[in-house]
C-alpha positions as CSV (number, residue, x, y, z in Angstrom):
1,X,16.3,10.1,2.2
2,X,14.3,6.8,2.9
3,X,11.1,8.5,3.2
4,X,11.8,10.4,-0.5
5,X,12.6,6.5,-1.2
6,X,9.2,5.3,0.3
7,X,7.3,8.3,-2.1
8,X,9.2,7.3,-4.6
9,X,8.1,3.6,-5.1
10,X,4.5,4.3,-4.3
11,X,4.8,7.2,-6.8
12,X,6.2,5.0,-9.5
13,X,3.7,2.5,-9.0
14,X,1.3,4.6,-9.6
15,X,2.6,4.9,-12.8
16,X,2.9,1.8,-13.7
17,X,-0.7,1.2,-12.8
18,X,-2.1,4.2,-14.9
19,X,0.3,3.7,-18.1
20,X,-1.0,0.1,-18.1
21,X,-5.2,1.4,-17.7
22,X,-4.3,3.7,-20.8
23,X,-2.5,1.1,-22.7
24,X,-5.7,-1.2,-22.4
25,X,-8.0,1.6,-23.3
26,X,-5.8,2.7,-26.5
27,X,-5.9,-1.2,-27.8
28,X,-9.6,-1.4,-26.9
29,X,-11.0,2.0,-28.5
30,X,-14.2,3.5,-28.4
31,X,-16.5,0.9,-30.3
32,X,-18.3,3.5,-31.6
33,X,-19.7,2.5,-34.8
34,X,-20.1,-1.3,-33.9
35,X,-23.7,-2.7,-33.9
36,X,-25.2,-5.8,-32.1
37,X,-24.9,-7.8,-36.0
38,X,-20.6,-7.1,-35.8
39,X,-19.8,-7.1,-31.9
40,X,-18.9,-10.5,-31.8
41,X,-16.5,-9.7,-35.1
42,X,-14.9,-6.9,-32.8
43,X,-14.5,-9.0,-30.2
44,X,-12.5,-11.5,-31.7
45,X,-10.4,-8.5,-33.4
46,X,-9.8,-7.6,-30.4
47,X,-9.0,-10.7,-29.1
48,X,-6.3,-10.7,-31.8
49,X,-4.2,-8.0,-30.3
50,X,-3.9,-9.1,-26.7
51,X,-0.4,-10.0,-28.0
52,X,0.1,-6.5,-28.7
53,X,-1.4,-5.2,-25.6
54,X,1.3,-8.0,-23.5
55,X,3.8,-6.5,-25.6
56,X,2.7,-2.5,-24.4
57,X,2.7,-3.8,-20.6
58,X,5.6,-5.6,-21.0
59,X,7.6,-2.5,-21.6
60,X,6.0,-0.4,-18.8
61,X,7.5,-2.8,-16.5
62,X,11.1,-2.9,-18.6
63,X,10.7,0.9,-18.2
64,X,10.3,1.3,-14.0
65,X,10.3,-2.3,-12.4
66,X,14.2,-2.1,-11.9
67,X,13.8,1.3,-10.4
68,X,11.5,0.6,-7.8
69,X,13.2,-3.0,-6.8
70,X,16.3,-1.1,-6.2
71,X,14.7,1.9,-4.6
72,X,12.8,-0.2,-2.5
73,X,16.4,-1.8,-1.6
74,X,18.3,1.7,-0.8
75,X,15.2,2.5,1.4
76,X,15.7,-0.4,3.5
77,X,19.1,-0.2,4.0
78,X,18.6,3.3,4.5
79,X,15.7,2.5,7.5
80,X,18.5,-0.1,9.1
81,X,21.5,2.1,9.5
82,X,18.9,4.8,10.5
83,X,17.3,2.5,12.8
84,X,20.3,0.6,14.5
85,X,22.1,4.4,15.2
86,X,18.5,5.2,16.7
87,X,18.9,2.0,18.9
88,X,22.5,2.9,20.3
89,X,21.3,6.3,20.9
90,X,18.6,5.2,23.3
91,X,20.8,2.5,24.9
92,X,23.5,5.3,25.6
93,X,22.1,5.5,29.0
94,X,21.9,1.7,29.6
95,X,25.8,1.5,28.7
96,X,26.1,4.7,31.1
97,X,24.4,2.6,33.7
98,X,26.8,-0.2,33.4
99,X,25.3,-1.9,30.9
100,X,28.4,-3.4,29.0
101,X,28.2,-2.2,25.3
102,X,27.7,-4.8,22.6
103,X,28.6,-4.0,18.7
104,X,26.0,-4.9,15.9
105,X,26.6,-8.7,15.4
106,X,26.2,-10.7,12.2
107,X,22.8,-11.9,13.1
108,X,21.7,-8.1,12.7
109,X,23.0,-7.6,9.3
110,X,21.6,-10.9,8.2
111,X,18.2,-10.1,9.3
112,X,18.3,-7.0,6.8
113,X,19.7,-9.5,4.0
114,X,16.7,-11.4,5.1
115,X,14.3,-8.1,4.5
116,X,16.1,-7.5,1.2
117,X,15.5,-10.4,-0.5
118,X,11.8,-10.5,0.9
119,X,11.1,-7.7,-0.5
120,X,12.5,-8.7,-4.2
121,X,10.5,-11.5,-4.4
122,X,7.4,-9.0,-3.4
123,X,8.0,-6.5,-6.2
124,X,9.0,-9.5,-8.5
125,X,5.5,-10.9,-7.8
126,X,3.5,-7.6,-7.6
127,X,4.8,-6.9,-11.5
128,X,4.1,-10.6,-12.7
129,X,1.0,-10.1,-11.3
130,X,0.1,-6.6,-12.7
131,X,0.9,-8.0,-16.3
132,X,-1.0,-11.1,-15.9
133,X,-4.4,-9.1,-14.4
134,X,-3.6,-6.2,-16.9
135,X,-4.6,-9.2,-19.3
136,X,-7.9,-10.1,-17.3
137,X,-9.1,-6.8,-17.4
138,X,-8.6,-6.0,-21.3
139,X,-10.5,-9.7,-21.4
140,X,-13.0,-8.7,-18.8
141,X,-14.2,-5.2,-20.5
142,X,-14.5,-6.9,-24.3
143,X,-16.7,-9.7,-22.7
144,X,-19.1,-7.6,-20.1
145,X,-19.2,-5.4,-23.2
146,X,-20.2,-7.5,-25.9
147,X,-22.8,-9.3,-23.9
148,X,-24.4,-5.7,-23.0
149,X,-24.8,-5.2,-26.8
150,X,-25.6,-8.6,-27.9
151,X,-28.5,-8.9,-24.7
152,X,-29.5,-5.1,-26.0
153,X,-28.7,-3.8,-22.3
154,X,-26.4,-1.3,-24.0
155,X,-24.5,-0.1,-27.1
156,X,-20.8,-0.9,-27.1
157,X,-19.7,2.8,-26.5
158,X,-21.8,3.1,-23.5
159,X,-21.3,-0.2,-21.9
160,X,-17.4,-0.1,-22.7
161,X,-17.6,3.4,-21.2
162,X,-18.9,2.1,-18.0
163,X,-17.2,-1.2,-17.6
164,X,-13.9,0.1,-18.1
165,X,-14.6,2.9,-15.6
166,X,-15.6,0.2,-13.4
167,X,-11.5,-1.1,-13.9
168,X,-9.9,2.3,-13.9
169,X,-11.7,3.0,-10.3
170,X,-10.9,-0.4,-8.7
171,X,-7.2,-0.5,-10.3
172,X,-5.1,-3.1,-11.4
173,X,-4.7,-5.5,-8.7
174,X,-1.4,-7.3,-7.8
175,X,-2.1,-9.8,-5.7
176,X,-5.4,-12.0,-4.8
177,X,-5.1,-13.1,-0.8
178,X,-5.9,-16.1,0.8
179,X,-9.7,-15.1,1.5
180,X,-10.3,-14.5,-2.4
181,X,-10.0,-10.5,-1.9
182,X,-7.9,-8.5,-4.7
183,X,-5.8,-6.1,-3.7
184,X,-5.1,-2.9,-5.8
185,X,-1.6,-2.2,-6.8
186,X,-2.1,0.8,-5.0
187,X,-3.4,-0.8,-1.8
188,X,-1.2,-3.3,-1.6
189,X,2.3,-1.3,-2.8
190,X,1.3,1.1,0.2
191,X,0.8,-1.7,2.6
192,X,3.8,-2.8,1.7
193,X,6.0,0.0,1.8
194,X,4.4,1.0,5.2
195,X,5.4,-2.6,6.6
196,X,8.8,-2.3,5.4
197,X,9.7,0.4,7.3
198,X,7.9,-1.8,10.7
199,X,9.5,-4.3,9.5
200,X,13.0,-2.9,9.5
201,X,12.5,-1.3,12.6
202,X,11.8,-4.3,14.5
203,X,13.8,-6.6,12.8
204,X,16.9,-4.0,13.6
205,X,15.6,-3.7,17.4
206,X,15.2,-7.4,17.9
207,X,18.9,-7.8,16.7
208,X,20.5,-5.4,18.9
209,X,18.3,-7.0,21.8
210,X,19.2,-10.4,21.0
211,X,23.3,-9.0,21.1
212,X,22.2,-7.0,24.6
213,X,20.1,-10.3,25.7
214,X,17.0,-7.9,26.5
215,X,13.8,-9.6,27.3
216,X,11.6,-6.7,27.8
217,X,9.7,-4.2,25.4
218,X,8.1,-1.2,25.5
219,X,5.3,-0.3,23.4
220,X,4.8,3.0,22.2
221,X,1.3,4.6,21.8
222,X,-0.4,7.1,19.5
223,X,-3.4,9.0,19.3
224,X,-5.7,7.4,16.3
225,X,-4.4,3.7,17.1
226,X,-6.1,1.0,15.7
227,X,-9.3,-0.4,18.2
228,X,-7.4,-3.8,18.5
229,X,-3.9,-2.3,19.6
230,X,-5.3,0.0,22.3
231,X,-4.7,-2.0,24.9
232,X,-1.1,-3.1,24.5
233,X,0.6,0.3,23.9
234,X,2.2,2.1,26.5
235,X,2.8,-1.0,28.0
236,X,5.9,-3.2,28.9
237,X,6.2,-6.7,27.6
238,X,8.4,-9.8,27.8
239,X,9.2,-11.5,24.5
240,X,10.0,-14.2,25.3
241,X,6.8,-15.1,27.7
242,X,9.4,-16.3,30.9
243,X,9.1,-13.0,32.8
244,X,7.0,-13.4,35.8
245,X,6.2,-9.9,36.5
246,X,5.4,-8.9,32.9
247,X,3.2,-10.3,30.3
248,X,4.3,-12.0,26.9
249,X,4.3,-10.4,24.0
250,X,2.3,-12.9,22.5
251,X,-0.6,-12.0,24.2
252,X,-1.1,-9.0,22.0
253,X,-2.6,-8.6,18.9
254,X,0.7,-7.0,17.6
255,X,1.8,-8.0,14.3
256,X,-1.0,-9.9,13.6
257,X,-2.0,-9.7,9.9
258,X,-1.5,-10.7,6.1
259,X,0.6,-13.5,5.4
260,X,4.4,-12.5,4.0
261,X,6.0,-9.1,4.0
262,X,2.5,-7.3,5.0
263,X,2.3,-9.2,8.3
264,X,0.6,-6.2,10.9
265,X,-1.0,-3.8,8.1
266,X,-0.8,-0.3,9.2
267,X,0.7,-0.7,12.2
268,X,2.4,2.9,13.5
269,X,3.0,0.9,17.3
270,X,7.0,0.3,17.8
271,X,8.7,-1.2,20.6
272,X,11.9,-0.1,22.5
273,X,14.2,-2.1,24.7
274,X,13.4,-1.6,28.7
275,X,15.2,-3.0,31.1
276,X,14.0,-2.7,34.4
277,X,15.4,-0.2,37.2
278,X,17.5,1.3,34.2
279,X,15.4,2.5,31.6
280,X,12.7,5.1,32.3
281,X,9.2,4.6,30.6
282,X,8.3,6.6,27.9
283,X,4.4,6.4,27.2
284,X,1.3,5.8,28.5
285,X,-2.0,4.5,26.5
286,X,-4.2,7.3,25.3
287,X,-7.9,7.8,26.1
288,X,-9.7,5.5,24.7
289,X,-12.5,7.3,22.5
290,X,-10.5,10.2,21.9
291,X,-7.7,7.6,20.1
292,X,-11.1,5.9,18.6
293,X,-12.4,9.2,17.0
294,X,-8.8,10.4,15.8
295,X,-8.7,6.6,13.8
296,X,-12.3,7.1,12.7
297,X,-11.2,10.4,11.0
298,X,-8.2,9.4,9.9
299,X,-9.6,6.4,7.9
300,X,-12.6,8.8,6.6
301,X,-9.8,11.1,5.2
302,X,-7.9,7.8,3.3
303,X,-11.7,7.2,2.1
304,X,-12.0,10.1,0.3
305,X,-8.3,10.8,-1.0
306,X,-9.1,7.4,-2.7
307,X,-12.1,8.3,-4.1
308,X,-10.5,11.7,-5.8
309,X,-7.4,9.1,-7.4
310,X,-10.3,6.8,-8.7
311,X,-12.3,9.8,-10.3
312,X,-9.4,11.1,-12.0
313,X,-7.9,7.4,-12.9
314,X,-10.8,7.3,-14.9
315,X,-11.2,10.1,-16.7
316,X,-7.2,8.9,-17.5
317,X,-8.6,5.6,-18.6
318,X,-11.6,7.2,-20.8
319,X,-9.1,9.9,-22.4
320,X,-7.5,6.9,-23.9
321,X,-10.2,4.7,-25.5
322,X,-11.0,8.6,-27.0
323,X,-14.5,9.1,-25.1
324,X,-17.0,11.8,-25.8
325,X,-16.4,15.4,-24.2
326,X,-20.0,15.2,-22.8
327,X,-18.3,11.6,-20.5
328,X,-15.4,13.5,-19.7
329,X,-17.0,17.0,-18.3
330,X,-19.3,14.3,-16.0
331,X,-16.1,13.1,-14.9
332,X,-14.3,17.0,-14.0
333,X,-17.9,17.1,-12.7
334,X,-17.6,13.6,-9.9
335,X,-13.7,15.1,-9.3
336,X,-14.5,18.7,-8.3
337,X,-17.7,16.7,-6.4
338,X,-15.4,14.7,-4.4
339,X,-12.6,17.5,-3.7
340,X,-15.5,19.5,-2.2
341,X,-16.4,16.5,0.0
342,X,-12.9,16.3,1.2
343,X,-13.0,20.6,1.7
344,X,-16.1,19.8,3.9
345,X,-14.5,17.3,5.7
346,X,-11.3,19.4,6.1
347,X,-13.4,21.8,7.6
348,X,-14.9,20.0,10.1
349,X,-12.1,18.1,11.4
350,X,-9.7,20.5,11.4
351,X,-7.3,17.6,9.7
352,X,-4.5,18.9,7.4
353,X,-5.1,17.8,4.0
354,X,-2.6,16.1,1.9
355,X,-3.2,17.3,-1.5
356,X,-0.5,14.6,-2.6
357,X,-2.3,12.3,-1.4
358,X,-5.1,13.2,-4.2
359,X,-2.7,12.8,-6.9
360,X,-2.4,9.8,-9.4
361,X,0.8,10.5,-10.7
């Protein structure tokens, strides 16, 4: 159930995302039939009815913001029950060992309150923030566009056609970081999600080890591991830094990342309770180029997945401000292009492709 909940607020966000790129092309149009003597007339026209284009937005969000807030709230609760009957399933053989059994104490439960309301405040900004750059990019494409036609780069319908296009591929973004980058509501909504579920993982395992009073950790590893978090996994770890036979955690580059819920982007490492002369060891690292070349691939096939959802977000985009059929059979054109790419690189890999993954709604 909590992954159905993971694909269904990355789903809907999607549709937010694409509902708003057609709502701005519907109040922008075409332009066909304006020349360089009445742009700036259409402009401020156009101007006129960011009002109505607020108004639009403003009920995409009515429509699915409370869905996905409290989706993204039954998935987390859903990952910490899952997560904490996970923990008492590994630690069955510690308490066989003598290991006296300790039930879930308060501090656990209030570290999932914790996650909860952390990740209201992140959907609450992620839609503030969608409205308010929905609103930047309806601004951005009448003033790129306009100048194009009043410099005589372009006529209206052909540089609206491309500037918007420009929008529809790079999305709507939600939030602009520290370093000036913008994030796509896509981008971000997946990093998000994909954090969650670390988050609650960890924060669920560090409860139940603060109840046991375990110091130790054991890292899982993967194949396809990010370059900067081969050398931790498979190993143990102390967290809090007094063991003398065993490093601190803080010595790793896990959970290093984005400020706020995002914190360790991508992560896939988790870590399980050891304690020494009970617990057995689980993994050991993986090779180091073969983990290389399975990440390589990996981030060659979320490359090109991407670049299919921007092809067909813009033909969405374009099928709303009503462009030619000759601009829209280029686009089916790019799409099939780009699928044929990701056949070819299907091929070579032997990777299983996830058609979902190409969808934009």
């Amino acid at each position: 159930m909590a992954v159905q909940g993971n694909i269904f607020v990355e789903r809907m966000y999607q549709q937010i995302e694409l509902e708003m790129l057609q709502n701005i092309g519907k109040v922008i149009g075409n332009g066909e039939g304006v020349d360089k003597e009445g742009v700036t007339q259409w402009r401020v026209a156009k101007l006129s009815q960011l009002g109505v284009l607020r108004n639009d937005q403003l009920k995409v969000l009515a429509k699915y913001s409370d869905m996905t807030v409290q989706e993204l709230i039954n998935y987390i609760n859903e990952l910490g029950v899952t997560e904490i009957e996970a923990f008492e399933g590994r630690n069955k053989a510690l308490v066989e060992a003598g290991v006296d059994y300790v039930p879930p104490s308060n501090n656990v439960y209030d570290r999932l309150l914790a996650l909860e309301e952390q990740s209201k405040d992140v959907m609450n900004m992620v839609n503030t923030n969608m409205l308010t750059f929905s609103e930047q990019a309806y601004v951005d494409i009448l003033t790129k566009a306009s100048t194009d036609v009043l410099t005589g780069n372009a006529t209206l319908y052909q540089s609206l056609i491309k500037v918007a296009g420009e929008w529809a591929e790079s999305g709507i973004p939600a939030i602009v970081d520290k370093a000036g980058k913008k994030w796509s509501t896509e981008a971000y909504i997946s990093m998000v999600l994909r954090a969650a579920q670390k988050n609650v993982v960890n924060e669920m395992q560090e409860g139940r080890m603060d109840d046991y009073e375990i110091d130790l950790v054991e890292f899982s590893s993967h194949a396809g591991s990010r370059p900067s978090h081969l050398e931790f996994q498979g190993k143990v770890y102390s967290r809090s830094g007094k063991s003398k036979k065993y490093p601190a955690r803080s010595t790793t580059t896990y959970g290093i990342g984005a400020d706020g819920m995002i914190t360790g982007i991508a992560c896939g490492h988790q870590e399980y309770a050891y304690v020494e002369g009970i617990s057995t060891k689980r993994y050991e690292p993986y090779n180091k180029k073969e983990s290389e070349e399975v990440y390589k691939e990996s981030q060659k096939q979320r490359y090109l997945e991407r670049e299919i959802r921007r092809a067909k977000k813009e033909k969405t985009m374009l099928e709303a401000m009503r462009a030619n059929e000759e601009e829209l059979k280029e686009l089916d054109k790019r799409i099939r292009q780009k699928q044929a790419k990701m056949r070819e690189f299907i091929e070579q890999t032997g990777r299983t492709r996830r058609r979902q993954k190409e969808q934009i709604v």
